[in-house]
DRENZA-801432 format. One record per residue (C-alpha): x, y, z; residue in three letters. Coordinates in steps of 0.001 Angstrom, whole numbers, plus 524288, in hexadecimal, padded with zeros to 5 digits. Layout:
<pts>
XYZALA;...
</pts>
This chain:
<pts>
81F927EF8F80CB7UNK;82DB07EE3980A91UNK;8372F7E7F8813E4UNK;8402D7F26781819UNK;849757F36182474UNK;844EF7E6FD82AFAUNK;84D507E508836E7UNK;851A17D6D78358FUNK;857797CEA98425EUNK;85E3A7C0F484310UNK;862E97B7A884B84UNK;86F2F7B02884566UNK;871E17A35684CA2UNK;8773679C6C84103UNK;881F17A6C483DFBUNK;883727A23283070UNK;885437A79682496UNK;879147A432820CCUNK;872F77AD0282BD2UNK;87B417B6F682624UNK;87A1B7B62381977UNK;86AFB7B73D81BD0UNK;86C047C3DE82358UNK;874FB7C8D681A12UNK;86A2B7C92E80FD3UNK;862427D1178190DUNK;862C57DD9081563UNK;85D9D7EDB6812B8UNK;8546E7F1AC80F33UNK;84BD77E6E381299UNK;853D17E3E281E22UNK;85A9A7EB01828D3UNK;8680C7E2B182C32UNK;864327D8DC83381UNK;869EB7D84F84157UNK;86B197CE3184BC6UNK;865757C99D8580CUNK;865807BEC58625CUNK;85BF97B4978618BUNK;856A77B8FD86DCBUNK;853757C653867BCUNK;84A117C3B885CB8UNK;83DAE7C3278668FUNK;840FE7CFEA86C3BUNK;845F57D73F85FDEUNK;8383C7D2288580BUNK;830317D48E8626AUNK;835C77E49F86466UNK;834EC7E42C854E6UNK;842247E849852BFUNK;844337DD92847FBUNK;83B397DB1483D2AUNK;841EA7CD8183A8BUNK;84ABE7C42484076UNK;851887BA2C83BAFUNK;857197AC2B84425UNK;861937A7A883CD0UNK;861B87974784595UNK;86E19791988484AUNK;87222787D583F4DUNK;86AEF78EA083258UNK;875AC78E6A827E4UNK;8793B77EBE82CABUNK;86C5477AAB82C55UNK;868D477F8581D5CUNK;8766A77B1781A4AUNK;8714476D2581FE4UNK;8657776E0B817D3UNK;85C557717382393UNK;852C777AE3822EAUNK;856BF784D282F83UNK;84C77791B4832A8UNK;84FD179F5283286UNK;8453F7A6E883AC3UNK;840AF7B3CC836F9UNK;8395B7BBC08413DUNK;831997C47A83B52UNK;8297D7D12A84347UNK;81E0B7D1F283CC0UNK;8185E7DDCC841F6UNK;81FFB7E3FF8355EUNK;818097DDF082DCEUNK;81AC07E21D82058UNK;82A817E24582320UNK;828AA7D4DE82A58UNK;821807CDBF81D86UNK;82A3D7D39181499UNK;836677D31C81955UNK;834287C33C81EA5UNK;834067BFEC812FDUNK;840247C79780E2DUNK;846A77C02181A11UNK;842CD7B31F81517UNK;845867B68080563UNK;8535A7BBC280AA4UNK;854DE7AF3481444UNK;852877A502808FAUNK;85A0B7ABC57FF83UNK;867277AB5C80740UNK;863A679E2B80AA8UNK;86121799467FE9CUNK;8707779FF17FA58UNK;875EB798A980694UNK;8725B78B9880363UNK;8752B78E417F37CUNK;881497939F7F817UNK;8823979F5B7F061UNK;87D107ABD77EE4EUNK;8793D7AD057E222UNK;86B6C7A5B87DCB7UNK;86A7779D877D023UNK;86AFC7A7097C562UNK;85C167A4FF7BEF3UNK;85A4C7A2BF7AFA1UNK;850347AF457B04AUNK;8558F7BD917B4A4UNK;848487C3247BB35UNK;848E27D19F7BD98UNK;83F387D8437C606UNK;83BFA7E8627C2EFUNK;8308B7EE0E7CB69UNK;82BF87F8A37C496UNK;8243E806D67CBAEUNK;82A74800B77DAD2UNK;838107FA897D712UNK;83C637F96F7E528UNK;82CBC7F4847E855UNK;82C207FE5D7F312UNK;81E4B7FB8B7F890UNK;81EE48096B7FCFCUNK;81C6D80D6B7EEACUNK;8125D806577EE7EUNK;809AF808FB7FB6DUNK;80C4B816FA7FB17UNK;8059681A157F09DUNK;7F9A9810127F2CFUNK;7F873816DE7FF45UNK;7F724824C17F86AUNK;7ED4E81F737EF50UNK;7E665817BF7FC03UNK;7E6538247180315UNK;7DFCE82D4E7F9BFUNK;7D5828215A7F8C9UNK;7D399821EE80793UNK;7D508830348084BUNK;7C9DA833C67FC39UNK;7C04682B47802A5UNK;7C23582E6580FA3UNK;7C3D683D0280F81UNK;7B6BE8404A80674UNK;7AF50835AC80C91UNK;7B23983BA4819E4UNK;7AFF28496281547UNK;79FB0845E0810E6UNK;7A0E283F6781E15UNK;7A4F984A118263BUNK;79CC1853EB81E7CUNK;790FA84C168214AUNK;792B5849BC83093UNK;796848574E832BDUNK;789B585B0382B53UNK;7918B8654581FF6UNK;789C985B36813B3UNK;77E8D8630981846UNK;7856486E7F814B5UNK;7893C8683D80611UNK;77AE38649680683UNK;775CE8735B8046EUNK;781E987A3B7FB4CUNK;77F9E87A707EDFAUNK;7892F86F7F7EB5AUNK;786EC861BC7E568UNK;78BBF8543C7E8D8UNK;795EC853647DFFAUNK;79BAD8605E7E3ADUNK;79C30859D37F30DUNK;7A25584E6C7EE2EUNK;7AC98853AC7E458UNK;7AF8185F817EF64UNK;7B21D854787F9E2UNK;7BACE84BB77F087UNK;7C279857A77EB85UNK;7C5B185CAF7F860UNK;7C9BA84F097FDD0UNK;7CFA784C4C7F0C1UNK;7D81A857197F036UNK;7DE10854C77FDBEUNK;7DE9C8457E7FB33UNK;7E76A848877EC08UNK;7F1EF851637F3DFUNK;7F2E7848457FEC0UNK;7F43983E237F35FUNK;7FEFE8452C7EBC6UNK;80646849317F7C0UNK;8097983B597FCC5UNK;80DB8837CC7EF8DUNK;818578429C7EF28UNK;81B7B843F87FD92UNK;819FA8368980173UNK;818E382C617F524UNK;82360832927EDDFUNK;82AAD83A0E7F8CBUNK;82AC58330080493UNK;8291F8278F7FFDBUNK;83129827367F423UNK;8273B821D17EA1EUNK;8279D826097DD40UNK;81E0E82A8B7D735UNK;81E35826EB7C7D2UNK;811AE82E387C1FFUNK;80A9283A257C179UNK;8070683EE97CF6DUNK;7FBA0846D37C794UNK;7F65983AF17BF91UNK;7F43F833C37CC1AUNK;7EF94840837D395UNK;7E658841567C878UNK;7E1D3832F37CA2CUNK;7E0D8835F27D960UNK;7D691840117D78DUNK;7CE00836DA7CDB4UNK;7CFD182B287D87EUNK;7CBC58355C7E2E3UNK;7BF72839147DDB4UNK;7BAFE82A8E7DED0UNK;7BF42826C27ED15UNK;7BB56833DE7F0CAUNK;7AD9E830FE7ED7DUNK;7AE3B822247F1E1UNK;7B23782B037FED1UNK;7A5DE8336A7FDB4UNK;79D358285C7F940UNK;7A1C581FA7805F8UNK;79D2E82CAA80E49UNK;78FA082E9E8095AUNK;78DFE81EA880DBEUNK;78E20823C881C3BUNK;78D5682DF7824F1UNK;7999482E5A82FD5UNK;7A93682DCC82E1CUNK;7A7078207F835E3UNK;79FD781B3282A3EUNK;7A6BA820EC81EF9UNK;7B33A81A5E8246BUNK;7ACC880D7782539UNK;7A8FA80E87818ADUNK;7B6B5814318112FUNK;7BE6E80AE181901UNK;7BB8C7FF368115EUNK;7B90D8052880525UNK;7C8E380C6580722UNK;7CC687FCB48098EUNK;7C9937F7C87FE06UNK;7CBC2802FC7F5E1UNK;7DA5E802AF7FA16UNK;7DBB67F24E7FC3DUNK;7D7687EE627EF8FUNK;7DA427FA4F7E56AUNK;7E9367F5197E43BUNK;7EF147FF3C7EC37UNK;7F18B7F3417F871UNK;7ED807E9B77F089UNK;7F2077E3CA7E21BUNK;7E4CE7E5F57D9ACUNK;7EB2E7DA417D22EUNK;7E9B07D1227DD0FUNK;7DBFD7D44B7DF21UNK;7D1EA7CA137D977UNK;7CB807CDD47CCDDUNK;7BCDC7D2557D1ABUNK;7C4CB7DBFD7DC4CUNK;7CDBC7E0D57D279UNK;7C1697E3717C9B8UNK;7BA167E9457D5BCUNK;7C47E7F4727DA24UNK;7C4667F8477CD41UNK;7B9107FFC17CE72UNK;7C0E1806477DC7FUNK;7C638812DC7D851UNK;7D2D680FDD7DFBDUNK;7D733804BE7D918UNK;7DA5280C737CDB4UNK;7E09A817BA7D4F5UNK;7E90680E9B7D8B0UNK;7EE4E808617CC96UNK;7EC7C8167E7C7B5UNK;7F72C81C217D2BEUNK;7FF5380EBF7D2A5UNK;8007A812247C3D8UNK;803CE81F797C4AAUNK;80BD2821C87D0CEUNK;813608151B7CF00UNK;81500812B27C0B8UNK;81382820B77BB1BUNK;8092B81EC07B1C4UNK;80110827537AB3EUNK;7F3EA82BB77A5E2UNK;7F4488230F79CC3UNK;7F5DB815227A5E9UNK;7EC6B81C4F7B109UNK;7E15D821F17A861UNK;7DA6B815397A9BCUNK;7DA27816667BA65UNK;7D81C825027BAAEUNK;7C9D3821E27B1E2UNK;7C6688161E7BA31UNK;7C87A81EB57C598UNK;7C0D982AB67C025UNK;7B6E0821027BC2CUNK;7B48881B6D7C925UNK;7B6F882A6B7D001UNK;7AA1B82ED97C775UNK;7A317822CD7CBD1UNK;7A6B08244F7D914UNK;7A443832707DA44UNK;795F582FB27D464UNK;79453826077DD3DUNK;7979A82F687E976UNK;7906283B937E48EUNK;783FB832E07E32CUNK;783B982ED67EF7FUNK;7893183A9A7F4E6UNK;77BD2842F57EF18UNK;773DA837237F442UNK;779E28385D8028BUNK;77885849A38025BUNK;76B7E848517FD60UNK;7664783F15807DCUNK;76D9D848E9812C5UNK;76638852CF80CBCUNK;
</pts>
């Protein structure tokens, strides 16, 4: 999360142009301008959180670096923003040292290096990390939402006795189980597609560089599997209780470790191996590569296979043990 806004406070009892210079380099959009207080202030202002940090500027600072001494500047720091609070502490101290470091060299300018490094970030150039977690938490959703929603539905059918019903129509299985992930699937796709325009793209201001339809058309491959991982959890037990005992861990790990939270890359080997056999883990380098870098067919085809691969596999999977759980109610 990015530091923005932080309201900064100091106490200046050097009055130096040290302390000055230092709050001088404190500035938007990281920083609000920082403002001062008494010393006698900083308990009560941190404590009725009106001040994320404040600074103590002691008497004597610029004389005692100037002496060679080593004086302290304090930096309170109200945690309970935690995010802001890491972040932006260390801003503080990186902005601290660096005017420092000009004081004592007595200019403002550093040693010119014999290397000229320039930095481009490509697909997030101002690394927004709202670019980044709005769309894993699209892609999260429709993983919690496929498994929850048809694994509730075989749930709620059965304790409400209507698989009974099913039982004696002249319909099979497979028609149950595809009827159940359409229906859920449908509603999951335009929920899907509407928070990428409205609130990805709109509210948000994310762009979004590919095809919408290449990754809606991924979306409905990917659903097929975690819809029946959804129905498969169900036929495992017989209450809402249970079923959400059940999903909750699987959801866990299916979002932790498929590199939408977490860096596949920094995964050991054997789990990187492991989740590739997890449907989601290639939805997600599937949507990361369309959404954020605009590729196409061509760079994807690989993911969408996988994913139809392990969506037939999965889908077996449930309708087996779906027939083996309607025969033995029967």
């Amino acid at each position: 999360m990015e530091v923005a806004n932080a309201s900064v406070a100091y106490v200046d009892q050097d009055r130096s142009a040290l302390s000055g210079r230092i709050l001088g380099a404190i500035l938007p959009p990281e920083f609000e301008p920082p403002q001062e207080i008494a010393a006698s202030e900083v308990s009560e202002v941190m404590d009725n959180g009106q001040f994320v940090f404040v600074l103590n500027f002691p008497h004597g600072l610029e004389a005692d670096l100037l002496a060679g001494r080593t004086p302290q500047i304090q930096l309170n720091v109200d945690a309970t923003a935690m995010a802001q609070a890491g972040n932006g502490a260390v801003f503080l101290q990186r902005i601290i040292h660096t005017e420092v470091a000009k004081f004592l060299a007595g200019h403002d300018e550093a040693r010119p290096l014999p290397i000229d490094l320039v930095v481009r970030a490509r697909f997030n150039p101002n690394l927004n990390s709202s670019w980044f977690s709005s769309v894993m938490q699209v892609i999260n959703n429709i993983t919690i939402l496929s498994v929850l929603l048809t694994g509730a539905a075989l749930i709620r059918e059965r304790e409400h006795g209507t698989i009974e019903h099913l039982l004696v129509m002249p319909v099979t299985p497979s028609e149950i189980m595809a009827a159940k992930i359409w229906a859920n699937g449908l509603a999951i796709i335009a929920a899907a597609i509407l928070s990428l325009w409205l609130v990805v793209d709109g509210l948000l201001g994310v762009p979004i560089a590919g095809s919408t339809l290449l990754f809606v058309s991924g979306a409905v491959i990917y659903l097929i599997s975690v819809t029946g991982l959804g129905i498969l959890l169900a036929t495992f037990t017989t209450s809402m209780p249970q079923f959400g005992l059940l999903a909750l861990p699987v959801l866990v790990i299916m979002n932790l470790l498929s590199g939408s939270t977490t860096p596949l890359e920094s995964m050991p080997d054997w789990l990187q191996t492991a989740m590739q056999a997890v449907p989601s883990t290639h939805f997600v380098a599937f949507a990361q590569a369309i959404l954020y870098r605009g590729a196409g067919l061509e760079t994807v085809a690989v993911n969408m296979l996988v994913m139809a691969g392990l969506s037939a596999l999965f889908f077996f999977i449930a309708l087996k043990r779906f027939r083996l759980t309607m025969s033995s109610a029967h």
